[in-house]
C-alpha positions in Angstrom: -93.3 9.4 -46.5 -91.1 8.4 -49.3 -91.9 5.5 -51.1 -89.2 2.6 -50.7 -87.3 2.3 -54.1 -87.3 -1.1 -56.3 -83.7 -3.2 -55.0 -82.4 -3.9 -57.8 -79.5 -6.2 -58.7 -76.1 -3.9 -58.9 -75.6 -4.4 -62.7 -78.8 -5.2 -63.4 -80.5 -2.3 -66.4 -82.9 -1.4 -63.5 -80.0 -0.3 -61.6 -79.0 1.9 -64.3 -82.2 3.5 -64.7 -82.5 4.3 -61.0 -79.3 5.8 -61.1 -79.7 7.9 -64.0 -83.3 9.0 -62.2 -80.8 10.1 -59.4 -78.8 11.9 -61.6 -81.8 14.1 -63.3 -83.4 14.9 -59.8 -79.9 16.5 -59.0 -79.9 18.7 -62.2 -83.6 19.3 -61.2 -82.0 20.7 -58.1 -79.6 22.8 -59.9 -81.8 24.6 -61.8 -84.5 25.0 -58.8 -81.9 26.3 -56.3 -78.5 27.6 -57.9 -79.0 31.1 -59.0 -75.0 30.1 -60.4 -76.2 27.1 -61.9 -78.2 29.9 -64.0 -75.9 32.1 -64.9 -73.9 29.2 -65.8 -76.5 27.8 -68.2 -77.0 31.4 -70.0 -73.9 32.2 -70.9 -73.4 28.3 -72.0 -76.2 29.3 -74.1 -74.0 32.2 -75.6 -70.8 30.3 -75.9 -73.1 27.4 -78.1 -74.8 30.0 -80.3 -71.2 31.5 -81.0 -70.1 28.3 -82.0 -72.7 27.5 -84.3 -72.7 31.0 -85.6 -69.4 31.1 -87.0 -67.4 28.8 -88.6 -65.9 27.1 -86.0 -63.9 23.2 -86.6 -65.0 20.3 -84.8 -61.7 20.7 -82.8 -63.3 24.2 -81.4 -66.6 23.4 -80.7 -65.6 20.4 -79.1 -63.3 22.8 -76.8 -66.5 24.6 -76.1 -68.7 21.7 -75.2 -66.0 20.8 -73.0 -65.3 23.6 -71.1 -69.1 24.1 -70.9 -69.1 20.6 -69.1 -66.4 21.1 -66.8 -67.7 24.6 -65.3 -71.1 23.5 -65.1 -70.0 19.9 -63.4 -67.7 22.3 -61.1 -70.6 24.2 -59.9 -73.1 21.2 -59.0 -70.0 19.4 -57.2 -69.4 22.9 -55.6 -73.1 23.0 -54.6 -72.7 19.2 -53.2 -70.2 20.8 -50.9 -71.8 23.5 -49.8 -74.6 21.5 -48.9 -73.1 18.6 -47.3 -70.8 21.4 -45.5 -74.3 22.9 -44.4 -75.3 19.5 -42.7 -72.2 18.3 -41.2 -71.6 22.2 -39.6 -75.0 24.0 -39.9 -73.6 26.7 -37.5 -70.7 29.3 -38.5 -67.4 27.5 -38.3 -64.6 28.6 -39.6 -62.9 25.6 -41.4 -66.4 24.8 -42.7 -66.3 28.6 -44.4 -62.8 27.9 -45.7 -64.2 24.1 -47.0 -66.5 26.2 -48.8 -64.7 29.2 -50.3 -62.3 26.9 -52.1 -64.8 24.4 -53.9 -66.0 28.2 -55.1 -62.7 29.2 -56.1 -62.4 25.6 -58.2 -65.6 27.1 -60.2 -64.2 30.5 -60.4 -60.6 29.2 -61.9 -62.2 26.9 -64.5 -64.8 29.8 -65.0 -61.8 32.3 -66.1 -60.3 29.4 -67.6 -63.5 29.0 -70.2 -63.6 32.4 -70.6 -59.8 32.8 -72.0 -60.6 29.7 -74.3 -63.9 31.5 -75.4 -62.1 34.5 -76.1 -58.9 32.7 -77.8 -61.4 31.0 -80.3 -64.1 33.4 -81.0 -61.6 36.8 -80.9 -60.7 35.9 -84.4 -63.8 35.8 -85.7 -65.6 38.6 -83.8 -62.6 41.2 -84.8 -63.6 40.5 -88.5 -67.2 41.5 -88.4 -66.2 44.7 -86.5 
């Protein structure tokens, strides 16, 4: 059994903490149980060691930290959906399918999306050590 948690008062800095310990068990759950999540994180890892490697502006890498945050915030809120989709309809439904498919597409678009920004600002660069 869980143990009850602490009531604290709502702007109180103990209600900040518990919320941010909220917030890290659902990254927790990310990387435990979202192969995406993964994939996500690797080639976030890719896009940052491009930016550091070359001579990038604060403007760019800033571009890059963004779009990093976006995709990977897209995929935990697509995760949310899938899950909450998985207790609300746990059999096949139809709708519940189509509920899911398009909080995938969201990551998907904003996927492509960083990829074409990726490739607009590190295109220049790569072409000149090849």
């Amino acid at each position: 059994m869980k143990k009850p948690i602490p009531m604290a008062k709502k702007n109180s800095l103990l209600s900040v903490f518990i919320s941010f310990k909220y917030a890290f068990k659902g990254l927790i759950l990310m990387f435990h149980g979202e192969r995406n999540f993964y994939v996500h994180i690797l080639a976030s890892v890719f896009a940052l060691t491009l930016a550091f490697y070359f001579p990038l502006s604060p403007a760019e890498r800033a571009i890059i930290v963004i779009m990093i945050a976006l995709v990977l915030a897209a995929e935990i809120l697509n995760s949310s959906i899938e899950r909450l989709t998985d207790l609300v309809q746990p059999s096949f439904n139809k709708k519940a399918a189509e509920v899911k498919d398009l909080a995938a597409a969201a990551v998907l678009v904003l996927a492509i999306a960083s990829v074409a920004v990726a490739l607009i600002i590190f295109l220049p660069y790569i072409l000149l050590i090849l």
